[in-house]
N, C-alpha and C positions, 0 to 999 in steps of 0.2 A: 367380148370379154374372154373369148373361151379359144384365140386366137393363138396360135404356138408361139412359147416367149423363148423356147428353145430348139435348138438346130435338132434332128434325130443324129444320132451318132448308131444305128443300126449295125451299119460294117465295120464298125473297130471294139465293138462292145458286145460282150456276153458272161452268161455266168460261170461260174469256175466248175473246173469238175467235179462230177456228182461225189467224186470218190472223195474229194477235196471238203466237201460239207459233207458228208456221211461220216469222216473219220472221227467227226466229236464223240463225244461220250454220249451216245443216244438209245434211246431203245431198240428195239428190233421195227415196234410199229410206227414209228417217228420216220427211220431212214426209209422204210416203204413209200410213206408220206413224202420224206422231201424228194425222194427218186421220180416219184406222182408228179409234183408240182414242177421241181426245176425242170426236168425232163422236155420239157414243151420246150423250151430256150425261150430265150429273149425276145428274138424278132416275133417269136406269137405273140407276147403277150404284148408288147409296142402295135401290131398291125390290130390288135383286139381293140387299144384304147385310141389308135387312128379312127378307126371305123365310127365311134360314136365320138371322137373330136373331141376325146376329155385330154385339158391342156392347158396352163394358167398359170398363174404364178403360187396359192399357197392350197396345197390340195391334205385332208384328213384320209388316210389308211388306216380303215374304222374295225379292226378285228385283222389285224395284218396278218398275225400267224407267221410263217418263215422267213414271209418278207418276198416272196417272185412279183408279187406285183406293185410294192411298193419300190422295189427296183426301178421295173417299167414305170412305174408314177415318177421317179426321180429324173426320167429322160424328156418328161413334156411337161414338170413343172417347176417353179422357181425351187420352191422347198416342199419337204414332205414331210408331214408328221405321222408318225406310225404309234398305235395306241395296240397292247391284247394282254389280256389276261394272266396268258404263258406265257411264265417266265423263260421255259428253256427254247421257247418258238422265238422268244426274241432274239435270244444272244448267237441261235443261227443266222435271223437277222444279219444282226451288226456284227456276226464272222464273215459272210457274204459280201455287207458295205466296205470292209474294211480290204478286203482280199482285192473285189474291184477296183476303190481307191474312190469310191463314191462320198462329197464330203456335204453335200444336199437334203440329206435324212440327217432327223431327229427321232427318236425312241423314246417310248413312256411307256410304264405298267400302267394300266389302269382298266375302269369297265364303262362300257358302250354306254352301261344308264346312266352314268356320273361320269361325264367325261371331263376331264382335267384341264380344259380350257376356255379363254373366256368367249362372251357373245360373238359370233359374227368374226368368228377368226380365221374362216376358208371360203375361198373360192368354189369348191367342190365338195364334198364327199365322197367317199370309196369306200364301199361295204361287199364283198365277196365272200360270200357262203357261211354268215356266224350269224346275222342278223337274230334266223329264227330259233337260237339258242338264248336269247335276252325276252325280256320282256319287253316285247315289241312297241306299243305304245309310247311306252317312257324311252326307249332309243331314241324312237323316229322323233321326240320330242326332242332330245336333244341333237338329233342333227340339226332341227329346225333353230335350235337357238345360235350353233356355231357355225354354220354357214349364215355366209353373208346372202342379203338381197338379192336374188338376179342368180344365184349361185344353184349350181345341179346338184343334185342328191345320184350316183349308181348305185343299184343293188341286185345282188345276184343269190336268191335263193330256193329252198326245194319245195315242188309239190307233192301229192299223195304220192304219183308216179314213181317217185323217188326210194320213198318208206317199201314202196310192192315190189320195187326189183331189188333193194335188199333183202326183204325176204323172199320172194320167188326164184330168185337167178344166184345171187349172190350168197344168199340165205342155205345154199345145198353143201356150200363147203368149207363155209364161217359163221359159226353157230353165232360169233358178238356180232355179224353184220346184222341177222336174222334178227336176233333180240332189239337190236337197236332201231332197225324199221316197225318194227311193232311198237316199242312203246310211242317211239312219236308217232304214230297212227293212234296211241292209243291218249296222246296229248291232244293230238289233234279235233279227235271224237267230244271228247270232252272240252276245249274252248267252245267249239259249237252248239254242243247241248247247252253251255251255259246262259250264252249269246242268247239263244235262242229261248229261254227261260225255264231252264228246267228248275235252279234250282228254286225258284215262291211254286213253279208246282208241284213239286214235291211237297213240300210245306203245307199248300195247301189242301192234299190228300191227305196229310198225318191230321190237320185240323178236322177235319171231313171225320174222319174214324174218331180222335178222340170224342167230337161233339158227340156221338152215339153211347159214349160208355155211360150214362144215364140210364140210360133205356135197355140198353144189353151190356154186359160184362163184358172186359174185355179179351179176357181170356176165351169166351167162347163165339165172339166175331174175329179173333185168330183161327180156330180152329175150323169154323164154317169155311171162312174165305181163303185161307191160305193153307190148312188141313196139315196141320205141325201142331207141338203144344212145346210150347219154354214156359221157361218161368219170367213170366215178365221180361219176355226178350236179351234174357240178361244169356244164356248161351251163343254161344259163337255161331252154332247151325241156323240160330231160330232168329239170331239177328238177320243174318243174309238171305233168308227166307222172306223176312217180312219187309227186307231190303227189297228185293227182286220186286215182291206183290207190287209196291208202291212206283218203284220203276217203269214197269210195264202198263200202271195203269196214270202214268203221268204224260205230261204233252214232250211227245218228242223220247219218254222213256225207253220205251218199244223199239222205237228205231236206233238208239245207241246200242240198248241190251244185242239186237241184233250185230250189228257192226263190230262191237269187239270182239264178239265169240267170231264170227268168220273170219276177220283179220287180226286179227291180235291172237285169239285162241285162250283154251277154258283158265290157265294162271290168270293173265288180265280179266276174264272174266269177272273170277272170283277178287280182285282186285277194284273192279268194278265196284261189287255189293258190301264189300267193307268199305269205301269213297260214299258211296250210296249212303250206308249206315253213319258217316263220321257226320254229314250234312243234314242228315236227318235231325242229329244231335246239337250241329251248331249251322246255322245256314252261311254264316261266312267262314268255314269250314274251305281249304282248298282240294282237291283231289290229288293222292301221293302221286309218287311216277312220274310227273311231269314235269319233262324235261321237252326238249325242240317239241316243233310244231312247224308242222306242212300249212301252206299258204294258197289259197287258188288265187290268180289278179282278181277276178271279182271282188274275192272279201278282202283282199292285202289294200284294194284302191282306198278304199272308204278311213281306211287306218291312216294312209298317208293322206288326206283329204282332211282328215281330223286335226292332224299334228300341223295343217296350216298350207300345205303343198300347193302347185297347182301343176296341170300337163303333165298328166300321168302318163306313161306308153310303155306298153311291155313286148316280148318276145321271146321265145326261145333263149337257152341260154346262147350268145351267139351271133344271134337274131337283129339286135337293135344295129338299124344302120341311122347314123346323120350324116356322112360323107359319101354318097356313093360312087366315088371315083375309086373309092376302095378297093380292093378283091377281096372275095368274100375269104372267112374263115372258118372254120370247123370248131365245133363248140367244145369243151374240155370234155363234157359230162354228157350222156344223152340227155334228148328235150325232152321225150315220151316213154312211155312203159305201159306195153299192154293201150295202147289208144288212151292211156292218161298220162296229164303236163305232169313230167320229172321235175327237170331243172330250168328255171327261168329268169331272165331279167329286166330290170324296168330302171328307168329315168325320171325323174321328174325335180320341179324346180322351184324355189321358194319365192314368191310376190317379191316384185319389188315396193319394199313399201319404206323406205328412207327416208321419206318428206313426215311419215306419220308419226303421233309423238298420241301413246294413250290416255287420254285426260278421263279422270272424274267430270269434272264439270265441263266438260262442253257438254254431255250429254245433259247436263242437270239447266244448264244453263237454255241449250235447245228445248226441252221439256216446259218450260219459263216462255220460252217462246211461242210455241208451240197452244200453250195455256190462252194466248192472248190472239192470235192471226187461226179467224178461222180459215177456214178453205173450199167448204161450198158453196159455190155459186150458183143460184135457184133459175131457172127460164122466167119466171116471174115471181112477183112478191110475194108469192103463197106456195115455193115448190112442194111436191112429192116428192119422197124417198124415200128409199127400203133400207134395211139394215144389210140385207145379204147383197145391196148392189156396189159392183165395183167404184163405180162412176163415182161417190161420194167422196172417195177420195182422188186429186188429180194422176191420170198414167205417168206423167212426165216426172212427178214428181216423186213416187215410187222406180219410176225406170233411174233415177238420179241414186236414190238413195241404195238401190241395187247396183249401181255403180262404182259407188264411192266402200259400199262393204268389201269388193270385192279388191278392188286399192288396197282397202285397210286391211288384206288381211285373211277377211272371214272371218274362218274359227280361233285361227293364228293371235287375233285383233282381240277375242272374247277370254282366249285363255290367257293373253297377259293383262287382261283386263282384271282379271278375277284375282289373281296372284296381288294386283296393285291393291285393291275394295280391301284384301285378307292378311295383308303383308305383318298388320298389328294384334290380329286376331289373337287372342287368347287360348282359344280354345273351339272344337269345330264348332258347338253352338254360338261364339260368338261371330264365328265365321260366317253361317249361314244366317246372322242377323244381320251382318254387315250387306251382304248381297242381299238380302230381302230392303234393308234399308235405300240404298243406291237406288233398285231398280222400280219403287214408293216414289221417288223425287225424278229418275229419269224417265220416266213415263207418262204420260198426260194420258187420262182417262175420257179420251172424245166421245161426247154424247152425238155425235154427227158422222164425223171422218173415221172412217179404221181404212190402213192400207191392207187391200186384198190382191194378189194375183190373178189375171184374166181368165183363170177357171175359180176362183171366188174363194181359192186357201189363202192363209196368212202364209206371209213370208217368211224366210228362214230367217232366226236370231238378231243377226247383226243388221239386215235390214228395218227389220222392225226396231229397233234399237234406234237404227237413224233418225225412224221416221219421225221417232220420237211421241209418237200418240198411238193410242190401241185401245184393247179392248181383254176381256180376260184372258182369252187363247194366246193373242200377244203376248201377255206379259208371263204366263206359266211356259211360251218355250223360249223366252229370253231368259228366263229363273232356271232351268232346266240347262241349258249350254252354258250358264256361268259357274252351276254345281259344276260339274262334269271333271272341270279342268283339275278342280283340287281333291280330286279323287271320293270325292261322295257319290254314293248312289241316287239317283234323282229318276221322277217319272211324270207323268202326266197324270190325270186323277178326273175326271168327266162326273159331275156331279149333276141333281136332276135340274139343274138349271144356269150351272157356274163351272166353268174349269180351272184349275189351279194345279201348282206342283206339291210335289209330294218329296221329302229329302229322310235320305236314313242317318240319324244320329246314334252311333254307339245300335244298340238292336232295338231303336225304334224310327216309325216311320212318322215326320210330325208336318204338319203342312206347311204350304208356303203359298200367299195369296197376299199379293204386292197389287192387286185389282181392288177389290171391297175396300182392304183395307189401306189406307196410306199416311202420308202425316204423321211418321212414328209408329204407327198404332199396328204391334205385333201381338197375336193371341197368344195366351198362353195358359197352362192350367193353374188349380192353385198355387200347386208348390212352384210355380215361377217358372216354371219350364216350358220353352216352345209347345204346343198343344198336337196330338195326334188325333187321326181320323177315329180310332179305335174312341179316345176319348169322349171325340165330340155323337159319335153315334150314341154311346153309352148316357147319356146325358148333353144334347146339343143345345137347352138353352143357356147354358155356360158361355156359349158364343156369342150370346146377348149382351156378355158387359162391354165388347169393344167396339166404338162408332164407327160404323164402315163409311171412313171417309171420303174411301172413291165412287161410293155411288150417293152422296149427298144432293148431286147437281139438279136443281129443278129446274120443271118443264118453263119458267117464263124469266130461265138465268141467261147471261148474254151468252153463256155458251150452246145455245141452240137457236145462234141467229147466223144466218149466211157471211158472205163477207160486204153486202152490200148493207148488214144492220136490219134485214127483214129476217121476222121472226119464221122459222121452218117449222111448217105441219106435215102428216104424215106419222111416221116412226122417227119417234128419236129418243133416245134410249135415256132419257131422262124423266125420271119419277119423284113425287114427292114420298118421305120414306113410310107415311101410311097407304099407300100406292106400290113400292117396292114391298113391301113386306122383312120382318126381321132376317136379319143373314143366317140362323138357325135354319129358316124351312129353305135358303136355299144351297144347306150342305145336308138335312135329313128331311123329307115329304112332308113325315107325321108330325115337323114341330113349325110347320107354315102357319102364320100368322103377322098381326099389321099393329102396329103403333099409333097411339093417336095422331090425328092432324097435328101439324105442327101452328098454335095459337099465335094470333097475328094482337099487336100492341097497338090499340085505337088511339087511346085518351091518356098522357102524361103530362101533367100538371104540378107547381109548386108554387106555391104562397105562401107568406106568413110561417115559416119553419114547419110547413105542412107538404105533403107532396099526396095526388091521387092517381092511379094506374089502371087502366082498365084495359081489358085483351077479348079476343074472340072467344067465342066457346070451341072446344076440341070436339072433331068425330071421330069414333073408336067401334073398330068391328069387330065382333066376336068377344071380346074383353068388356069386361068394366070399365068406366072411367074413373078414378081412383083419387084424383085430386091435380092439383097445378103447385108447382114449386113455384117462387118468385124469388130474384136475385134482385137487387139493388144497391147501388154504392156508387164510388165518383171516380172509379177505374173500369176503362172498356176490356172486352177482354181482347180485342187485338185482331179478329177476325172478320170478313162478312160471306154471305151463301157466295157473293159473285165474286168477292175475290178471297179464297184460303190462303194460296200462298202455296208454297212445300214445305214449309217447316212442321213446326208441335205446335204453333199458334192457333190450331183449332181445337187443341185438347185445351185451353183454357177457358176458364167459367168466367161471367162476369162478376165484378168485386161483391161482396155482400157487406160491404161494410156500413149500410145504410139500413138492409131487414133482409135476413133469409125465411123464410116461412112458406108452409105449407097452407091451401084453400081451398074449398071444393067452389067457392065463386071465383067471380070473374073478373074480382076489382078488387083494390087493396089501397088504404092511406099509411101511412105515416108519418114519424117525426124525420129533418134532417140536421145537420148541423147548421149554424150560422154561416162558418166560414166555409159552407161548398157554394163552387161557382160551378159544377156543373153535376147532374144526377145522369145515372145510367142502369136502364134494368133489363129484364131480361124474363121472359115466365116458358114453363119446362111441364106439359102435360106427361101423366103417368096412368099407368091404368094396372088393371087387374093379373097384366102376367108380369109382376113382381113377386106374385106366388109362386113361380115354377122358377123364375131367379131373379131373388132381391136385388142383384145390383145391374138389372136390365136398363140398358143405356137407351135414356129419349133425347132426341133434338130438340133442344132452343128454338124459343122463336129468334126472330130478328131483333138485335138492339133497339132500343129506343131511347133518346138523346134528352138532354131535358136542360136547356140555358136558363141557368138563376140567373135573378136581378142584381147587378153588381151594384156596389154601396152610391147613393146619389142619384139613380139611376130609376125612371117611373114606368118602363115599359112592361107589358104582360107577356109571360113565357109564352112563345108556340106550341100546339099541337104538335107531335109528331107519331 
């Protein structure tokens, strides 16, 4: 692909004289600039893009600026599109194309985050030294969209090393170089601190002190601990004072407060502790100043890893060879400063994934599948098995589906996933009910199989995704990489017996548990709104009203039978739900407790415009047993324990249009109509924590069927 589609013309081509492009109308530090770049001549910057074999037919010049290398891109590719910001960089540009006679470039204003053309419209990319003036993520996103398959990404940008010999070397006798290494030293301090979470611990130390104003004032646990008095922090001194205390006593505070005062020095400091103060104020609050940002390959891989890449390599700047019949060249810029990486570059290349088309439903459709073909095979009709062991699920078939993610995509595969699930959303709440909904129906809740890795972790997203079955970790980091893309914040959440994700709506954090709960059924608080952990601690049997219908599955359902139809003993993660316990105690300890047994339907009867019903008795621990609901009428509700379905079909009740009523016995008569040919009922134990929340949700028993005698007809109804 990457094969030279044009001849080099080296020895009859070069750039004009400098004196020739200096004469425009420029500034003083513009013609410095283009003396800087042209100065190298032509044949460098040809034998630079020799050496790594960039060459093809439509290549992006992604921050061109004057245009020296989008020149050289013009000699090894069919066409060239040139995209930057500045305006007067470009029209040096297209004085330069025009002077050579070069008729190959094409020119746009535009920005690297919204780039002005459509999918998959280059062979390459070329990005030289602006990257880490954008917002990095949303770039590399969109290289990934307009580069084609198969297509290389170059980038060539600065590390710390860079930021220190502007101010160290360079910094002695150009105050703007000095200044300008320091603040992106001081951008750069700050991604990190963030990355690294400083800003919920910050938060969480203002929480910490406020919980104490109860007990002590808070004006004199200012004065103890940080030894200043404001007036309620509302002076400028006593802000940045109580800035700093909180800094230094947060994760990771200590070490920033440190770093900017050494490199950056005491302005950025103070800089610092009003940033400090703004966030304290709003936690999505951004920090001023920040402008570029230094890169190490360590933390830049992960970035390009994200946005979908794959065959990352870096190097000096310089450094990267793919051709080594080359001769080496000398880099524009130094690589190191002080034994740290300056300036650097790397490569890497977008999947080829052409054949793949992102569906909805195949996953939903796999999930269906998945629901019905178990996958363990027992040594004998009685196996063992552990929850934690790999074995229950097959290697092969995990190695496949680690396969086919990696086709798809990856991360690549999940973010234009997410874009598709959200495309109609409303609003980000409805956003993140759409992905809770998707990933309720693309995931089978195996009371058997969960795919593990041969050190016994879940796999990364997309694989789990494939595998199409799981378990709650599963499914909270497939919820988790599908937030991500559309710019929510999302986390992990380890509760004392269930994991789930956590997503931030507007300034709250509400949950997201596509495990317990599925078949529609999203919690939420009264006033209709996704529910937060804050809530549910404050009051968790509220969680009581919604049927966790992923862990409905009982222990004698076919879904805890091998693939030979023998029942599996052992562990198997299927309980009945006076055996699970309500989902309250298993998102807060102290609100643990059990619902009654779910009552089994003995004796259904009808004669003579009479019908009789009789059920087991319920056992109920810890609670009262409070009474039995009975439904009846001549509409099923659509459901059974062994087959749900993915739909809302198990949020429906069966019909009452025969007797609703409540009973503390076990049995019940009625009247029905003449013209029913068939009765259908249902009975619903309740107990004593409907005191702590009325509208605590019990399971059903099982349907029970009941064939009337059609007219002429002398047979007696069955049992069922």
């Amino acid at each position: 692909m990457f094969d030279r589609t044009i001849e080099p013309d080296d020895g009859r081509m070069e750039f004009p004289g400098l004196q020739q492009i200096t004469g425009l109308n420029l500034s003083g530090y513009e013609k410095e600039f283009i003396q800087t770049e042209y100065g190298f001549g032509l044949p460098y910057y040809l034998r630079r893009l020799d050496r790594i074999m960039f060459s093809g037919g439509r290549v992006l010049d992604a921050g061109c600026g004057v245009g020296q290398w989008s020149i050289a891109l013009s000699q090894r590719f069919e066409q060239v599109e040139c995209v930057d910001l500045n305006k007067s960089r470009l029209v040096v540009l297209q004085h330069v194309a025009d002077r050579i006679g070069i008729g190959n470039i094409r020119i746009r204003r535009g920005s690297l985050e919204h780039l002005p053309y459509p999918d998959s419209s280059f062979g390459a990319v070329f990005c030289y030294g602006v990257i880490m003036f954008t917002a990095v993520e949303r770039t590399l996103g969109e290289f990934f969209r307009v580069v084609r398959p198969g297509g290389r990404v170059y980038i060539c940008l600065n590390a710390d090393g860079w930021s220190r010999y502007l101010i160290e070397e360079r910094g002695r006798t150009d105050e703007q170089a000095r200044v300008a290494g320091q603040t992106t030293l001081y951008s750069t301090y700050w991604r990190r601190a963030i990355r690294s979470g400083i800003t919920p611990s910050l938060h969480q130390k203002l929480a910490m002190l406020r919980s104490l104003t109860g007990k002590v004032p808070l004006i004199d646990i200012l004065c103890q601990m940080m030894r200043f008095a404001a007036e309620r922090l509302l002076w400028k001194k006593g802000s940045r004072q109580f800035a700093q205390f909180l800094l230094c006593h947060s994760l990771g505070g200590t070490e920033l407060w440190d770093a900017v005062r050494r490199d950056c020095g005491e302005k950025f400091a103070l800089n610092l502790l009003d940033d400090v103060w703004a966030i304290l104020q709003n936690a999505r609050a951004q920090p001023q100043c920040v402008s570029a940002c230094a890169f190490q390959p360590q933390e830049f891989e992960p970035l390009v890893q994200a946005a979908g890449f794959s065959d990352f390599q870096w190097a000096v700047e310089g450094g990267l060879v793919c051709d080594w019949l080359q001769t080496p060249v000398d880099p524009k810029y130094r690589g190191t400063f002080a034994n740290d990486l300056a300036v650097w570059e790397c490569l890497f290349v977008k999947p080829d994934t052409q054949h793949v088309v992102v569906s909805v439903e195949r996953h939903i459709q796999a999930a269906r599948a998945a629901r019905h073909t178990p996958l363990y095979l027992g040594p004998t009709s009685s196996p063992i098995l552990s929850n934690c062991s790999r074995w229950t699920y097959p290697r092969h078939l995990l190695a496949h589906a680690e396969d086919l993610a990696e086709r798809l995509g990856g991360n690549a595969y999940l973010r234009q996933l997410s874009r598709l699930l959200t495309e109609e959303a409303k609003s980000e709440e409805d956003a993140v009910r759409r992905i809770i909904g998707f990933v309720q129906r693309a995931v089978f809740r195996d009371p058997v199989s969960q795919p593990l890795t041969e050190a016994g972790a879940i796999p990364d997203a997309l694989t789990s995704l494939l595998c199409s079955r799981g378990r709650c970790g599963h499914i909270a980091t497939i919820l988790l990489e599908l937030f991500k893309p559309l710019g929510f914040e999302a986390r992990l959440r380890q509760l004392p017996s269930h994991v789930i994700a956590e997503v931030r709506i507007g300034n709250r954090w509400v949950i997201a548990d596509a495990d317990a709960f599925k078949n529609g059924v999203i919690p939420v608080n009264r006033q209709g709104q996704l529910i937060s952990l804050d809530e549910i601690f404050e009051n968790p049997f509220q969680l009581d009203r919604f049927p966790t219908t992923g862990w409905f599955i009982r222990p004698d359902s076919i879904y805890t039978r091998d693939v030979c139809g023998h029942k599996i003993s052992g562990y198997v993660d299927a309980l009945t739900p006076d055996q699970r316990g309500y989902v309250s105690g298993h998102y807060v300890r102290d609100a643990k407790g059990y619902p009654p047994s779910v009552p089994a339907i003995v004796r259904f009867k009808a004669a003579e415009g009479r019908f009789h019903l009789e059920w087991t008795a319920s056992r109920v621990r810890d609670d009262r047993l409070m009474g039995y609901r009975v439904s009846a009428g001549t509409t099923s509700r659509g459901w059974t324990y062994d087959d749900p379905g993915d739909g809302d079909d198990i949020l429906q009740s069966t019909a009452t249009d025969i007797i609703s009523a409540d009973t503390l016995k076990t049995e019940i008569e009625g009247d029905f109509p003449p013209d029913a040919s068939r009765l259908v009922a249902s009975v619903t134990a309740y107990s004593s924590r409907i005191e702590k929340e009325p509208e605590t949700y019990f399971w059903p028993s099982d349907e029970a069927f009941c064939e009337l005698q059609a007219p002429g007809e002398t047979r007696t109804p069955p049992d069922r």
